[in-house]
C-alpha positions in Angstrom: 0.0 0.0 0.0 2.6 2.5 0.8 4.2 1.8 -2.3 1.3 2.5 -4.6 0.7 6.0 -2.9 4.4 6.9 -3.6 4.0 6.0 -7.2 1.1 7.9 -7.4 2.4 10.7 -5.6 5.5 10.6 -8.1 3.1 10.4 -11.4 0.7 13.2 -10.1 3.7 15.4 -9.7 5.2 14.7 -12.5 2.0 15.4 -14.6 1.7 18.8 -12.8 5.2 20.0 -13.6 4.4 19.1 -17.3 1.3 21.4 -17.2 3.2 24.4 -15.8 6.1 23.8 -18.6 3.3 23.8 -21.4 2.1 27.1 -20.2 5.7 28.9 -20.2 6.2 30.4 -23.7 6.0 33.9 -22.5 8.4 33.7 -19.6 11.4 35.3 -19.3 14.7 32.9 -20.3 18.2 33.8 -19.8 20.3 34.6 -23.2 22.7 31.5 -22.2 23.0 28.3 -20.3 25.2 30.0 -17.5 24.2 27.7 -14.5 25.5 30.4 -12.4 22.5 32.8 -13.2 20.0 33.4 -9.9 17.3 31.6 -11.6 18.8 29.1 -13.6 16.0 27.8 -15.8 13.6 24.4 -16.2 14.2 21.6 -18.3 11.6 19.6 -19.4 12.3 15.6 -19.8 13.3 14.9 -23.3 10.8 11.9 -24.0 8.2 14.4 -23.9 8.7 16.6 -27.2 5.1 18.7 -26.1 6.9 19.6 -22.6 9.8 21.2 -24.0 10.5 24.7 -22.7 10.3 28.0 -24.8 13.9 28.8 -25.6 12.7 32.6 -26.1 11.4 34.9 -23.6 9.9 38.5 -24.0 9.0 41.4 -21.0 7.9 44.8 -20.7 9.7 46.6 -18.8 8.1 50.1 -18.9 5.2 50.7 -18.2 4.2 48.0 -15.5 0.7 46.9 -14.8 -1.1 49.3 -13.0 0.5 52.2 -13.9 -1.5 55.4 -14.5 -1.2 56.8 -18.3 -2.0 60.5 -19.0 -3.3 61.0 -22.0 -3.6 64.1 -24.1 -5.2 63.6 -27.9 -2.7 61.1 -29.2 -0.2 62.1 -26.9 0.7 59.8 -23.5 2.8 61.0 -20.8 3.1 58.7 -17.6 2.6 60.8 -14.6 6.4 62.1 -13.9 5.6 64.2 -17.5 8.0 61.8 -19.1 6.3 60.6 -22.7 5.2 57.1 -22.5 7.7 54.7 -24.2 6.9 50.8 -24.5 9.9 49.3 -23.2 11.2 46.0 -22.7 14.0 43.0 -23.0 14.2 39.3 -25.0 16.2 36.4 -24.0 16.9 33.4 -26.0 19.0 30.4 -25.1 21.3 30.7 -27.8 22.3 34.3 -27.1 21.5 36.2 -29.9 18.4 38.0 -30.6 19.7 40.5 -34.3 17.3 37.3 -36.3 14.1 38.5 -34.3 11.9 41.3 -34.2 9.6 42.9 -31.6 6.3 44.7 -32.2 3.2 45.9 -30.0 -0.5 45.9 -30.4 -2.8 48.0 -28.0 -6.1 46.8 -27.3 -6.2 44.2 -29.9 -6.6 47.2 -32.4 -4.1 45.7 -35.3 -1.7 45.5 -37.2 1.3 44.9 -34.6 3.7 48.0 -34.8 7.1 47.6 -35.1 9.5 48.4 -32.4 12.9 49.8 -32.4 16.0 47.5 -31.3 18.0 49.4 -28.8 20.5 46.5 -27.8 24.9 46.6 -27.6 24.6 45.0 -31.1 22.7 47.4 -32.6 19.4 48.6 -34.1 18.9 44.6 -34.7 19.8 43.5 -32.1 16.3 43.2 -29.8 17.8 42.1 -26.3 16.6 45.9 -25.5 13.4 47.4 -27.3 11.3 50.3 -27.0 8.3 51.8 -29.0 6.9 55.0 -29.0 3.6 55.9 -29.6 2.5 58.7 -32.3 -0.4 60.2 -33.6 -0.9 57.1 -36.6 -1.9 54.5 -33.6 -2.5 55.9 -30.8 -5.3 53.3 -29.5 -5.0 53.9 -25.2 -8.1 55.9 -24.1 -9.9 56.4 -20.3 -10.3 53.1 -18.4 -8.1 49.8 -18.3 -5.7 49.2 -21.6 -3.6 46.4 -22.5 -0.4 46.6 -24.0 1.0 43.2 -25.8 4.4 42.5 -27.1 5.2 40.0 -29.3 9.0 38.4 -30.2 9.0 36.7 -33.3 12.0 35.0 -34.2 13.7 32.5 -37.5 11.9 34.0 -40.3 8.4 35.7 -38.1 7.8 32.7 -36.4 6.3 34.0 -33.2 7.9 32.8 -30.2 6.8 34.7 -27.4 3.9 37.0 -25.8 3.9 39.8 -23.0 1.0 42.0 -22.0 0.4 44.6 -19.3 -2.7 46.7 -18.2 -2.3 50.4 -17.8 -4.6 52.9 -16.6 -6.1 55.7 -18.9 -6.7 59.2 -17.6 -7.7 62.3 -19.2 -4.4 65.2 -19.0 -5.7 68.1 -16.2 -2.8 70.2 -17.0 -0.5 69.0 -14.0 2.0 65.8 -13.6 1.6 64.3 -10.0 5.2 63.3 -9.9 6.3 60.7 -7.8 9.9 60.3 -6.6 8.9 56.7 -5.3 7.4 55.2 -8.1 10.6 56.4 -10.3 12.6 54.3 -7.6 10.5 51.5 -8.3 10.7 51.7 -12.1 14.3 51.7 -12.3 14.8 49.3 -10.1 12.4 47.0 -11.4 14.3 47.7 -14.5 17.4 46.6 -13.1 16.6 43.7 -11.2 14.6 41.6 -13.5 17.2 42.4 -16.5 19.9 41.4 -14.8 20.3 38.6 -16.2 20.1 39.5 -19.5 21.6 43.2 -20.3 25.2 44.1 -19.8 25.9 46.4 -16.8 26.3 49.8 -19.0 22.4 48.7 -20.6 21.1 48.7 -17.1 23.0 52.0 -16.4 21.6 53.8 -19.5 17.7 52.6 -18.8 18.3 54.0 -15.7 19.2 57.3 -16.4 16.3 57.7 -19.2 13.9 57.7 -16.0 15.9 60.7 -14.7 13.6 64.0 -14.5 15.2 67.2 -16.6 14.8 70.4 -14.0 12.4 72.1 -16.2 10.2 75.3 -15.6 8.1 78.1 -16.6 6.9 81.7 -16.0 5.3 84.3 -17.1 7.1 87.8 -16.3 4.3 90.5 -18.2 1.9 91.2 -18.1 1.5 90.3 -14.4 -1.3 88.4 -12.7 -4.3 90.8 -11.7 -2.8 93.4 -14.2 -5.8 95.1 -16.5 -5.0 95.1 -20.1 -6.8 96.7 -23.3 -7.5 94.6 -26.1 -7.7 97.2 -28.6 -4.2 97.2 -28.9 -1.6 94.9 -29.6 -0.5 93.0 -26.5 3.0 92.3 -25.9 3.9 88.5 -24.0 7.1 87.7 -22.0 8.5 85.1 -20.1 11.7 82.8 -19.2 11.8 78.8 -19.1 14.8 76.9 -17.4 15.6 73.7 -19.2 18.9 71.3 -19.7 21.4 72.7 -22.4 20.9 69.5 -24.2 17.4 69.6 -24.3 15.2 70.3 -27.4 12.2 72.7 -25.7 10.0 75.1 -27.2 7.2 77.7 -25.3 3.8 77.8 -26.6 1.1 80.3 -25.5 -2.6 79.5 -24.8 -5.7 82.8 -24.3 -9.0 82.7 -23.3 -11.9 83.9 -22.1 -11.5 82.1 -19.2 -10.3 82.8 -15.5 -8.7 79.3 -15.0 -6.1 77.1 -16.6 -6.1 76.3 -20.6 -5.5 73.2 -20.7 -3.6 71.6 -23.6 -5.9 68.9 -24.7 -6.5 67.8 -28.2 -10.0 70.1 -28.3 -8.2 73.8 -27.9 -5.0 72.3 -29.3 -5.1 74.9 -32.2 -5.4 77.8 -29.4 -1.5 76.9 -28.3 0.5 79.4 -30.5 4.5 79.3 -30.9 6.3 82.1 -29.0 9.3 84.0 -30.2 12.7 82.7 -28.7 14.9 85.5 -27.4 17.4 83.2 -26.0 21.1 84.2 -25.9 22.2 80.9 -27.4 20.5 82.2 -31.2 16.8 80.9 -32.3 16.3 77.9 -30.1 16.8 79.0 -27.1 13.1 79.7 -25.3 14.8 80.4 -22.0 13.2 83.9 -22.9 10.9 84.2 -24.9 8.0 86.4 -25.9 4.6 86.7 -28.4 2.2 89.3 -29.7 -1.4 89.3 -29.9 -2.8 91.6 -32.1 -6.0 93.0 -32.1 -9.3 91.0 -33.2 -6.4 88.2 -34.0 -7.2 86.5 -30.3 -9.7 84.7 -27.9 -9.3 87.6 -25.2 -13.0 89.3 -24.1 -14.3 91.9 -22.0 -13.5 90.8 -18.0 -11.4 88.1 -16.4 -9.1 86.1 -18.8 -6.3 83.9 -19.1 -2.8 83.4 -20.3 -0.9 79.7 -20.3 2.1 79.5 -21.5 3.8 76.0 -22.1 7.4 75.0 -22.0 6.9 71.6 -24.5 10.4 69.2 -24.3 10.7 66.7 -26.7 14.6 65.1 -26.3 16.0 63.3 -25.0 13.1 62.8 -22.8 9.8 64.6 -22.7 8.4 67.1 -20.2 5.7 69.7 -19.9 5.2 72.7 -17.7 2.7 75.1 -17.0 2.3 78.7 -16.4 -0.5 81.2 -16.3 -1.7 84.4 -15.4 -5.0 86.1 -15.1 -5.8 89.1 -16.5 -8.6 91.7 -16.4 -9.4 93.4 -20.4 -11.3 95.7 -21.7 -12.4 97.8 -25.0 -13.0 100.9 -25.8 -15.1 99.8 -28.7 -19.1 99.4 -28.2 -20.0 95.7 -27.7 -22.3 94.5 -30.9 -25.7 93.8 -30.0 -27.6 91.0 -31.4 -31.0 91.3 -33.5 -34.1 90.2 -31.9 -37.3 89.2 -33.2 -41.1 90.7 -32.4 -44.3 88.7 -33.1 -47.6 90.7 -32.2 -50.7 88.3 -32.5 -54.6 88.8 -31.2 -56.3 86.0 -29.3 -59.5 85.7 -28.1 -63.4 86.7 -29.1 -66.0 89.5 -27.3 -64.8 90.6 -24.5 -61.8 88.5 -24.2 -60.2 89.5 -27.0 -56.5 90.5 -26.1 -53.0 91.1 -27.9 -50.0 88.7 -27.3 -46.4 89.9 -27.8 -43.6 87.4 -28.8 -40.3 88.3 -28.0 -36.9 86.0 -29.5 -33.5 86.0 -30.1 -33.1 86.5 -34.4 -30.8 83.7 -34.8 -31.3 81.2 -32.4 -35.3 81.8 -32.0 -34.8 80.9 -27.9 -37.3 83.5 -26.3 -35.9 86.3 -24.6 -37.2 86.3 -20.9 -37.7 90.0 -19.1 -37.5 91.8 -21.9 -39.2 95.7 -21.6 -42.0 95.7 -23.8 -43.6 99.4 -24.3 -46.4 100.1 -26.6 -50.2 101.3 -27.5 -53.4 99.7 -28.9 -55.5 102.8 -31.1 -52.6 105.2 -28.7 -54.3 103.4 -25.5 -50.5 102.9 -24.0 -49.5 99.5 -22.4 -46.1 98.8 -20.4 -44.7 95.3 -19.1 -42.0 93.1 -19.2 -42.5 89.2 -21.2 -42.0 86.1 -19.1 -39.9 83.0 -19.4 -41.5 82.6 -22.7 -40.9 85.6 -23.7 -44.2 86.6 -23.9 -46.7 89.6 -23.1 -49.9 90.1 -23.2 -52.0 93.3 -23.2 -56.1 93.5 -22.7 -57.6 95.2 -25.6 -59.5 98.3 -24.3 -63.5 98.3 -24.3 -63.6 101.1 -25.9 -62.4 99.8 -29.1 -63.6 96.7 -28.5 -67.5 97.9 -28.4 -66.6 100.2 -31.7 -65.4 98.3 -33.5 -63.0 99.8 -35.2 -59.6 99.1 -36.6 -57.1 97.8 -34.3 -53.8 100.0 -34.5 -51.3 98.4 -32.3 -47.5 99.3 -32.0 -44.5 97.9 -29.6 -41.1 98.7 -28.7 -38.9 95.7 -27.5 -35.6 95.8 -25.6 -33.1 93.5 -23.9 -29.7 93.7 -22.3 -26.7 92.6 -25.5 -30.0 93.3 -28.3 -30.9 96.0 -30.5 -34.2 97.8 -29.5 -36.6 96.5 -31.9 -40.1 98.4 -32.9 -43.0 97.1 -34.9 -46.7 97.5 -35.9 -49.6 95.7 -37.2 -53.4 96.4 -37.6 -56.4 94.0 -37.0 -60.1 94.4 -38.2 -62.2 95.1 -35.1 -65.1 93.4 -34.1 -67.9 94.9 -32.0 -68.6 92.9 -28.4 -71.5 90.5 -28.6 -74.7 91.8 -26.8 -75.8 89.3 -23.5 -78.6 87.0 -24.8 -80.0 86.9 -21.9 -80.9 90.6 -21.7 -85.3 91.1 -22.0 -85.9 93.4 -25.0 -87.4 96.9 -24.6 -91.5 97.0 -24.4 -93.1 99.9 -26.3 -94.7 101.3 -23.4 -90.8 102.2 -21.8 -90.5 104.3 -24.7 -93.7 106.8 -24.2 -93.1 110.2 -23.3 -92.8 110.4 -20.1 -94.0 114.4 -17.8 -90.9 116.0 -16.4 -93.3 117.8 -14.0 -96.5 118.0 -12.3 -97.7 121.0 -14.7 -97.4 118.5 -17.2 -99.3 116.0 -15.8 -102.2 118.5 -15.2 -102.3 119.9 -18.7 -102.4 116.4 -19.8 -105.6 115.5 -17.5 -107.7 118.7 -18.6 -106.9 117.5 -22.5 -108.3 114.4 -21.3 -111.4 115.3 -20.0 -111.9 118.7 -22.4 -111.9 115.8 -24.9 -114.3 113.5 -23.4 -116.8 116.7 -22.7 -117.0 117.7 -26.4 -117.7 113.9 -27.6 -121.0 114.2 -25.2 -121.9 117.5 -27.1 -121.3 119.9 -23.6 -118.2 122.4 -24.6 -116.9 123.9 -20.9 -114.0 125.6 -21.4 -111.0 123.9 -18.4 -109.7 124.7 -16.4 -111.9 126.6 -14.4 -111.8 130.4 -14.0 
């Protein structure tokens, strides 16, 4: 019995081993068979041809998964400022990598893209790789990405696979640099190339994670300061950068109080500054621009001004500057066109006249604008709602004659021109109440105004009604 569970003890390991060797193509091998290295490698049993280990390996190096990618447009700078670079190492058994080729796909948008070999042997030699994104693939966006390698070796026969996920953020303008996590990168690069990369390799990846001492400002005009945009406005400022850097300022305006930011939407608003330099027409450690009149983004009241020291070799970096400004013009603002609408609703006694009031262009009704008018030079006064409407009662008066309507209005809103208009409407007598008994004959007899009256009307009476009987007595008596 205690020999059957050691032999199946011994088959069940065995059987495990296998299935971890079968699922090894992408690890990282050394370059040789140095059993000296710290982890030498695995060899499979050599019965088992499906079990035999990957003699290639492939890593990326830079960036590792989980790192946070800033991205601007088709731009990506990791969050030192430093613009994102795919890098990584290959191994293979026999040493040499100058027969193999590396490329990179992002989010299984493809083709693969070709990187660059950066090894001691040359741009073939792909022991050390990088790629660099640019603005023909540029696939990383907000969210999670994943970044594969590939090393395909002996004529594009691929031999081995290496992914990481990255983190996409949108570019706020800032770079939340991190002294530790640059500690971590390098030596993350160092320790698990060690193996793999000569000594002065290692050196040289590690000083490409060095930060340049880069900066900005913007000397005048000065923050608070009140400009007018009539006429042209003169821009100066000084960066600090390495000698052997490749930098350039750019200037950003708006009608804006806070930061421009230099995303891929206001791009186009980023102009090139002058250099004034002492080292010739490169140097931006001064530099200056001009921004002519109607030639601009500037407005009336509280603006902005970013300039942007841009670093392109041999590693990228990006600063920020700005001041706010306060502008004005001499010039009379242009007012917009507004349109009036003057309509009657109603019938009888409820007739009534509605004013429309809307922008000219975009038709959106203009809320509280004054309205001023008359209907047959009965005045009327008000202000339209948030429909920008108004409504005036049509006087009885002309309502129970009638006669024509006449009605004229004078509109105005704040930024608008003041518009007037007129219009005329048949009239239309009220309707007489139905219900109202009609007038008897016997209301409209004469009717005394005094008693006289009333006596001289009884004596004709009875005078009359003597002479019919034939007896004629002149009345009154005496």
């Amino acid at each position: 019995m205690i020999y059957q569970i050691s032999i199946v003890l011994v088959f069940s390991t065995f059987i495990f081993l296998g299935g971890l060797l079968s699922g090894a193509t992408a690890q990282i091998l050394p370059q040789n068979n140095n059993q000296n290295l710290d982890s030498p490698s695995i060899t499979a049993p050599s019965s088992t041809p499906s079990m035999v280990k990957n003699p290639y390996g492939i890593k990326v190096t830079n960036p590792t998964s989980g790192d946070k990618v800033l991205i601007n447009g088709t731009d990506y700078f990791d969050v030192t400022g430093k613009r994102l670079s795919v890098e990584g190492f290959s191994t293979s058994t026999n040493g040499n990598l100058t027969n193999c080729d590396v490329s990179i796909v992002t989010n299984s948008i493809f083709p693969y893209q070709s990187a660059n070999g950066t090894g001691p042997l040359g741009v073939k030699d792909f022991s050390k790789w990088n790629y660099k994104f640019n603005s023909n693939y540029a696939n990383l966006h907000d969210g999670s990405n994943k970044i594969t390698s590939k090393l395909a070796c002996e004529g594009g026969t691929t031999k081995a696979y290496f992914s990481v996920n990255v983190t996409g953020t949108r570019f706020n303008g800032t770079f939340p640099a991190s002294s530790t996590s640059l500690a971590l990168a390098s030596g993350n690069i160092a320790g698990t190339s060690q193996n793999n990369l000569s000594s002065s390799a290692i050196d040289s990846a590690s000083e490409d994670l060095a930060l340049p001492v880069t900066g900005i400002e913007i000397k005048s005009p000065s923050n608070g300061e009140t400009i007018n945009i009539d006429k042209p406005i003169n821009i100066n400022g000084s960066s600090e950068y390495p000698n052997n850097y490749d930098c350039e300022v750019l200037l950003a305006n708006g009608n804006t109080a806070g930061l421009i930011a230099p995303t891929s939407a206001n791009q186009s608003n980023f102009k090139k500054t002058n250099p004034v330099g002492i080292n010739g027409t490169s140097d931006y450690r001064s530099w200056s621009i001009v921004l002519e009149p109607g030639l601009n983004n500037l407005k009336n009241g509280s603006q902005s001004l970013t300039a942007k020291l841009q670093c392109y070799s041999p590693l990228s970096s990006v600063k920020i500057a700005k001041v706010n400004i306060v502008t004005n013009t001499s010039k009379p603002l242009e007012l917009k066109s507004m349109d009036v609408s003057i309509d009657k609703t109603g019938q009888g006694s409820n007739q009534k006249i509605v004013i429309g009031v809307n922008d000219a262009i975009t038709n959106d009704p203009l809320a509280n604008s004054a309205i001023t008018g008359s209907i047959n030079e009965d005045p009327f006064s008000g202000t339209t709602d948030s429909l920008g409407k108004f409504s005036a009662a049509i006087p009885i008066s002309v309502k129970d004659s009638g006669a024509t309507i006449d009605v004229s209005v004078s509109a105005s809103a704040d930024g608008y021109k003041i518009k007037k208009t007129s219009t005329t409407f048949e009239g239309s007598p009220a309707v007489t109440d139905e219900t109202t008994p009609p007038t008897s004959d016997t209301d409209n007899r004469d009717t005394p105004n005094n008693e006289e009256d009333l006596a001289d009307k009884i004596f004709d009476d009875v005078q009359k009604q003597l002479s019919e009987q034939g007896i004629n007595i002149p009345l009154p008596f005496g």
